[in-house]
C-alpha positions as CSV (number, residue, x, y, z in Angstrom):
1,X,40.5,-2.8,7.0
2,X,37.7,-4.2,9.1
3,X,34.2,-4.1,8.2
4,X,32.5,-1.4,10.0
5,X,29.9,-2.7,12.6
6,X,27.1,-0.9,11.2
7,X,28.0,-2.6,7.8
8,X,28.1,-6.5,10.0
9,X,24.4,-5.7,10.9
10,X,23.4,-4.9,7.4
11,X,24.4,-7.6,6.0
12,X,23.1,-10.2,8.3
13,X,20.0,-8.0,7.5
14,X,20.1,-8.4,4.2
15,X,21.1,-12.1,4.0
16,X,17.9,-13.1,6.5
17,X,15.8,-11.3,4.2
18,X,17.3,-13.3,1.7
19,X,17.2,-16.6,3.4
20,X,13.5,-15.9,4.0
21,X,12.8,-15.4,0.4
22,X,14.1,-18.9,-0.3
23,X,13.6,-21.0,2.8
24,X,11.1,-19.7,5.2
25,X,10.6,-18.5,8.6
26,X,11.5,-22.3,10.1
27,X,14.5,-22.6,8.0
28,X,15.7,-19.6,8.4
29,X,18.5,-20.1,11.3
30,X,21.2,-18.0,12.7
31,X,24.1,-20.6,11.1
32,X,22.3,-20.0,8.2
33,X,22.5,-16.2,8.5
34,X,25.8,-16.5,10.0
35,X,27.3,-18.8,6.7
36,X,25.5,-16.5,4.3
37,X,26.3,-13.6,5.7
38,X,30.2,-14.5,6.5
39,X,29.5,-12.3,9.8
40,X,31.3,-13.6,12.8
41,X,29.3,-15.9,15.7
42,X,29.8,-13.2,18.4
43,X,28.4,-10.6,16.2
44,X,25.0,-12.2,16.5
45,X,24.0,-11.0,20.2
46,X,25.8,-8.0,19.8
47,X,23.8,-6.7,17.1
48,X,20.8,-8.6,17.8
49,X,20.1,-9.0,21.5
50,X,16.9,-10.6,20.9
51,X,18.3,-13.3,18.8
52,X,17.0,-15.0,15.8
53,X,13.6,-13.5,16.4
54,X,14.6,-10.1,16.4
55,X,17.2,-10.9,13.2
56,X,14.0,-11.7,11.2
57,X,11.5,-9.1,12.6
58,X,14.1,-6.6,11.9
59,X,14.3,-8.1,8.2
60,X,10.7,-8.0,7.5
61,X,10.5,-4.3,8.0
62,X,13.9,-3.9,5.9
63,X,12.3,-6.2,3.2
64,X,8.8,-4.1,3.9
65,X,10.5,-0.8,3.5
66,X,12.8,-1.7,0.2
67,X,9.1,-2.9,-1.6
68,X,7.2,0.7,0.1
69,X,9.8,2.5,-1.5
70,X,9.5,0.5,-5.1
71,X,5.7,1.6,-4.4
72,X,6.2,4.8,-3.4
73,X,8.7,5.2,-6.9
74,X,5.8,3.3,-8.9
75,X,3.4,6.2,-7.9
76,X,5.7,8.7,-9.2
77,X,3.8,7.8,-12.7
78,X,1.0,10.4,-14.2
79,X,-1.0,7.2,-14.9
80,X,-1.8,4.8,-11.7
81,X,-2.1,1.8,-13.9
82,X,1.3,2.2,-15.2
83,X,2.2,2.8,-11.5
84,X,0.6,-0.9,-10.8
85,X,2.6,-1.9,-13.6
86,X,5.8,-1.1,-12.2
87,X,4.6,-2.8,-8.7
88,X,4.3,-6.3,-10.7
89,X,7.5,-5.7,-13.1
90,X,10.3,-6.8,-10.9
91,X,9.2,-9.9,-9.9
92,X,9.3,-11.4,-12.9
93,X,13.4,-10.8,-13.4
94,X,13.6,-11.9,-9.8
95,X,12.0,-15.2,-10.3
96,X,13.8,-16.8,-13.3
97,X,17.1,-15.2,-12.0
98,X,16.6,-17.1,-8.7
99,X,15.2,-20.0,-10.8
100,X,12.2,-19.7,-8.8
101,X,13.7,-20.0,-5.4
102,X,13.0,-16.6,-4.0
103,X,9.6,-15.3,-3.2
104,X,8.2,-12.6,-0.6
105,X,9.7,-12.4,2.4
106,X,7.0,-10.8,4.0
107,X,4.8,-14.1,2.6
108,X,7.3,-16.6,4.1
109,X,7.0,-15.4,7.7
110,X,2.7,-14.6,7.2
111,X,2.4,-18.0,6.6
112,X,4.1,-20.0,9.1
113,X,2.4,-20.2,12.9
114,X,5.3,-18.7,14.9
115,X,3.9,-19.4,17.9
116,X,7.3,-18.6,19.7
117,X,7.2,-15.3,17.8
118,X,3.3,-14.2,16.9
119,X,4.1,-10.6,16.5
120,X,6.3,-11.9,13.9
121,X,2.8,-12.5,11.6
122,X,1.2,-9.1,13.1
123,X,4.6,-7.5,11.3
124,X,4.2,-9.3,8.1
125,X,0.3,-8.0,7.8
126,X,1.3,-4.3,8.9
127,X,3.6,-4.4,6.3
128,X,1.0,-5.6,3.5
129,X,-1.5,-3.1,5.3
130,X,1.4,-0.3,4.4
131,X,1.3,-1.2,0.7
132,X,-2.5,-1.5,0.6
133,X,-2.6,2.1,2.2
134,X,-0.3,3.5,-0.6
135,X,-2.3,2.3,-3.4
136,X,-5.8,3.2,-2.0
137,X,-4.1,6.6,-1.4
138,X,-3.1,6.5,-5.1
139,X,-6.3,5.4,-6.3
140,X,-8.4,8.1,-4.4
141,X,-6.5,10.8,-6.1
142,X,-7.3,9.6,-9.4
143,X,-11.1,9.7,-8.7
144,X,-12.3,6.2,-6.6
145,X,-14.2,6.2,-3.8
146,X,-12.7,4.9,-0.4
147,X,-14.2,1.7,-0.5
148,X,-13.8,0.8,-3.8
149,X,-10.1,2.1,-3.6
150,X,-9.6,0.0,-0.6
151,X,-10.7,-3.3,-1.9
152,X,-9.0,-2.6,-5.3
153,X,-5.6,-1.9,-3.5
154,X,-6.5,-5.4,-1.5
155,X,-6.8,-7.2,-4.8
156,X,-3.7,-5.8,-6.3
157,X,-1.4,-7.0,-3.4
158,X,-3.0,-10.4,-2.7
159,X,-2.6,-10.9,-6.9
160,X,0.5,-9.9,-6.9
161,X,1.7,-12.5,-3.7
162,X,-0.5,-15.1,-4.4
163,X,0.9,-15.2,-8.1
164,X,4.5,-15.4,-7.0
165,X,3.6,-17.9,-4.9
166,X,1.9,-19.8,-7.8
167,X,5.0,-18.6,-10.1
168,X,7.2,-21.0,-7.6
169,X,5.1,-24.0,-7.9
170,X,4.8,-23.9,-11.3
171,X,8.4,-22.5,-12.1
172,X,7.0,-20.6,-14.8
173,X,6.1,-16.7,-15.0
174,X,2.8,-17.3,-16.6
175,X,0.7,-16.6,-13.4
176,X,2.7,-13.5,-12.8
177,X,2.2,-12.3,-16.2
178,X,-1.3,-13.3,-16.5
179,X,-2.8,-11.6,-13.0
180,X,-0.4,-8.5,-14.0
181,X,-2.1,-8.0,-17.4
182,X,-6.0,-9.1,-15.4
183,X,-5.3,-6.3,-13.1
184,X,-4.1,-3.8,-15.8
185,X,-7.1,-4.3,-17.9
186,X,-9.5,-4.5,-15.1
187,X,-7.8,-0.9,-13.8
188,X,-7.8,0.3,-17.8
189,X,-11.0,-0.2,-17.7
190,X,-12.4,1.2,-13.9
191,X,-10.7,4.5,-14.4
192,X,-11.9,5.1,-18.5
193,X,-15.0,4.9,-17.1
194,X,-15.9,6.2,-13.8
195,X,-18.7,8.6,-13.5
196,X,-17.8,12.5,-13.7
197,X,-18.9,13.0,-10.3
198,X,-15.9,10.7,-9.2
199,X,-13.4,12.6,-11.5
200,X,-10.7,14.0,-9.2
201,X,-11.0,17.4,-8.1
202,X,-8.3,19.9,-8.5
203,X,-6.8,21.8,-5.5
204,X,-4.7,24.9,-4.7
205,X,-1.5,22.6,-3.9
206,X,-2.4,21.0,-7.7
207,X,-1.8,24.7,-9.1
């Protein structure tokens, strides 16, 4: 039986993403896709009218999504530094199983100029501004003030990408581990002592 259609896009999908992760934006070319991917040539425009650009836009947001939706699973935890936990846990796994190959997609297209595609970078920093917005919104229920929730949220996903990239260089999982256990203490220590006045009220919808 014949791969469905719908599966054809998913996996030329998934194997850009994947592709990103290890080459880059520039590198990152529709033989590649098409050899990694084992979809056929015509299946290209058919599923992607708007070519390569569109094949790696498309994978941004499917690589955004998976990691919003670790995030969103993350916050499922009573305590929000065992949520931040959970954020930087994967990676590590990922890294030596890739033998430090594979980093952030989202990081791979940010960093390169595009400048046949510039709403490909305006994609990749919606995308981090999505994951900043889910842990400000986590930190605000457990007692921190907007700013301070903001620029905390900031920290944690710039830590978190700029220690992969580190991670790579170095092919070693001390700059992961160390910014993961920074952050932890630095969150430990925030949240044991914030003023009362900051302590999170209770609502009706808590009840």
């Amino acid at each position: 039986m014949s791969p469905r259609k719908s599966d054809t896009r998913e996996k030329m999908l998934r194997s850009t993403a994947a592709l990103l992760r290890e080459y880059g934006a520039s590198a990152t070319s529709i033989d590649r896709v098409l050899a990694h991917s084992g979809a056929p040539r015509g299946s290209v425009y058919h599923h992607f009218p708007g070519g390569r650009t569109q094949l790696i836009e498309e994978a941004v947001a499917l690589a955004g999504d998976f990691m919003a939706g670790v995030i969103h699973s993350a916050m499922q935890a009573d305590d929000p530094v065992e949520a931040i936990d959970a954020f930087f846990a994967p990676w590590r796994d990922r890294l030596i199983e890739s033998r430090f190959r594979a980093g952030c997609p989202i990081v791979a297209v940010a960093v390169e100029t595009n400048d046949d595609a510039p709403h490909l970078a305006r994609k990749a920093g919606a995308v981090f501004a999505d994951w900043q917005d889910a842990f400000t919104a986590m930190l605000r229920r457990h007692g921190l003030p907007e700013e301070r929730a903001r620029r905390l949220a900031a920290l944690v996903v710039a830590a978190e990408e700029g220690a992969i990239v580190m991670c790579r260089a170095q092919r070693s999982t001390g700059p992961l581990e160390a910014v993961a256990a920074e952050i932890h203490d630095l969150l430990s220590h925030i949240l044991t002592t914030l003023p009362q006045t900051e302590a999170p009220k209770a609502t009706a919808s808590d009840s």
